[in-house]
N, C-alpha and C positions, 0 to 999 in steps of 0.2 A: 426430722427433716422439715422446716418453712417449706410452706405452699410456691413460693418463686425461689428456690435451688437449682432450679433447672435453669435459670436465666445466669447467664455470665457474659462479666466485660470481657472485652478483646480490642487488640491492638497490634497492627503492622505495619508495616510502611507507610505511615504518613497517615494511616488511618486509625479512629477510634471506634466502638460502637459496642455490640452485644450480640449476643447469641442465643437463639430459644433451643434448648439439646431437647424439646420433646419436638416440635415441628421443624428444627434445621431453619427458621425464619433467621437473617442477619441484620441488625442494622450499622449501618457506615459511615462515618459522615470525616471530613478532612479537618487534618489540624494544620495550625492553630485555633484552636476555639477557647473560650472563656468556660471556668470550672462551672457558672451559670447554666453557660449553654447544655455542655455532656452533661449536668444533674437531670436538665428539663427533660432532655430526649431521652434518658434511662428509664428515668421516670414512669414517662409516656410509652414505653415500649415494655417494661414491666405490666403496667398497664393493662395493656393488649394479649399479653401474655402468660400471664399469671394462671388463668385457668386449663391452658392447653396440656392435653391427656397425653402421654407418654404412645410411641405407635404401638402396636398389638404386634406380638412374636408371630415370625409365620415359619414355617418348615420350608426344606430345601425345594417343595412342589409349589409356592405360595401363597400354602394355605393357613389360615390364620388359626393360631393353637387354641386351645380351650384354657381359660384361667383356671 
């Protein structure tokens, strides 16, 4: 597994961006844009991203499990 796996593109309605699956962070932004533009901002939000720690398991009480 690469250190950024947990970053994926995404795309909906009219929108493009990414998704960080360890913090749930989005980025959005509207199409039309130039393949320039979505590289830069991928880019830049891998970036940001890249080191974010997966959340910690917690039980049905809240509480955060032991690894």
């Amino acid at each position: 597994m690469r250190k950024n796996d947990h970053i994926v593109a995404t795309a909906d309605a009219g929108l493009a961006g990414g998704e960080c699956l360890n913090c749930k962070a989005r980025l959005s932004f509207g199409l039309p844009c130039t393949v320039d533009e979505w590289v830069a901002a991928m880019r830049a939000f891998i970036d940001r991203h890249r080191n974010c720690k997966p959340p910690k398991e917690k039980d049905d009480q809240g509480k955060v499990l032991l690894d």
